[in-house]
N, C-alpha and C positions, 0 to 999 in steps of 0.2 A: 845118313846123308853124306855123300863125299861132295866135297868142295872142288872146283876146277876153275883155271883161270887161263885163256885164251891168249892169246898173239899171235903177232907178225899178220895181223892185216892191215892195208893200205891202198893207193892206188897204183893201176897199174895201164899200159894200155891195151886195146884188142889184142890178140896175142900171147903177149906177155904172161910171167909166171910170179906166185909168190909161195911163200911155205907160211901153212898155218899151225901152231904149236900150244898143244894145251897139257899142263901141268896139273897132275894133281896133287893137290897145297895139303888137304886133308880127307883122311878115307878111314875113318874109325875102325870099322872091320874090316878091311882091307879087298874089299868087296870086287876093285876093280881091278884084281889081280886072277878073278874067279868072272866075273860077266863080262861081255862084250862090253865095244866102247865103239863111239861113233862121232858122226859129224853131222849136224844141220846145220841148213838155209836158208835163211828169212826174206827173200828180196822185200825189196821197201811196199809198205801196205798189204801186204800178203802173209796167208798162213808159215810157221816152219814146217821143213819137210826134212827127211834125212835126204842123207847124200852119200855115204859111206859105214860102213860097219867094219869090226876087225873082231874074231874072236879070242878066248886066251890062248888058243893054238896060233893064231897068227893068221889065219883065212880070213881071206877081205870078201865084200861083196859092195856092189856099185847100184844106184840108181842109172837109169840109163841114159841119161846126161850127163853122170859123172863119168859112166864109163869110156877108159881111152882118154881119159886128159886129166883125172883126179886120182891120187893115190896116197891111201893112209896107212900109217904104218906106227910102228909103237918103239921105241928104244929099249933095248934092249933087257932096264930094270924095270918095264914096264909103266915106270911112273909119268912119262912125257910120250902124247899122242901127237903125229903129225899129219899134219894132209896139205898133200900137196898137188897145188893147183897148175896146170897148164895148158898155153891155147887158152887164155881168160875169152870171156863173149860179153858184151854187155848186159845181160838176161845174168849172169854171176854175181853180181853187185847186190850188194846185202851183208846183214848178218849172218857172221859165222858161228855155230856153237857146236860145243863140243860135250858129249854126254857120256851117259854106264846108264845100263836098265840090264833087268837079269836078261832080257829077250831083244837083240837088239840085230838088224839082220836086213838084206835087200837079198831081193826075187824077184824074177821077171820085170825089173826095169822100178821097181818099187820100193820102199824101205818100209821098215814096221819094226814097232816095238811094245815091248809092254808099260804097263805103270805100277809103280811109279818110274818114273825118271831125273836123274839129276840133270843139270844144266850147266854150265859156265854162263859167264856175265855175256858174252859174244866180241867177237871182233868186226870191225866193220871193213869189208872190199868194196871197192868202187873203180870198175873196169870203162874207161872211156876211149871214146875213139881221136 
């Protein structure tokens, strides 16, 4: 199981930009240094969905709402994932979380992964006008 823990979410307005940043605190076998890693969505009362993948090569892929205004990316030691949001919409408001699955990946406008999956605890956005 690796541990992951989320920030830099807040409010923001239409428009508006914020960088979201998740840490991984613990990775036993070091696991997310070998699978993809990603981002989900939770808007308020709704299922999560991805939003972003990044592989250990570094190839991203986008749901097609994120694409052109969301972009994630990994530092360098690998151990801190970032996504960053821009042009927020109100329809973006929710929780953020950020994940590892061996299979973790968007196509044609869609994200998918395998299970199991880890999780961070989520950050919360709230985009108003």
């Amino acid at each position: 199981q690796v541990q992951l823990v989320e920030s830099g979410g807040g409010s923001a307005q239409v428009g508006g930009s914020l960088m979201l940043s998740c840490v991984v605190a613990e990775d036993r076998y070091g696991v997310h240094n070998i699978y993809p890693m990603g981002w989900f969505h939770q808007p308020p009362g709704q299922e999560r969905e991805g939003v972003a993948a990044i592989d250990r090569d570094g190839r991203t892929s986008y749901r097609a709402s994120a694409a052109g205004r969301f972009t994630i990316s990994k530092d360098p030691s690998g151990n801190t994932l970032y996504l960053e949001l821009n042009s927020l919409k109100p329809e973006d408001t929710g929780l953020y979380f950020c994940a590892v699955a061996a299979t973790l990946f968007c196509r044609d406008g869609r994200c998918f992964n395998s299970r199991p999956i880890d999780f961070g605890q989520g950050t919360q956005v709230t985009v108003s006008s």
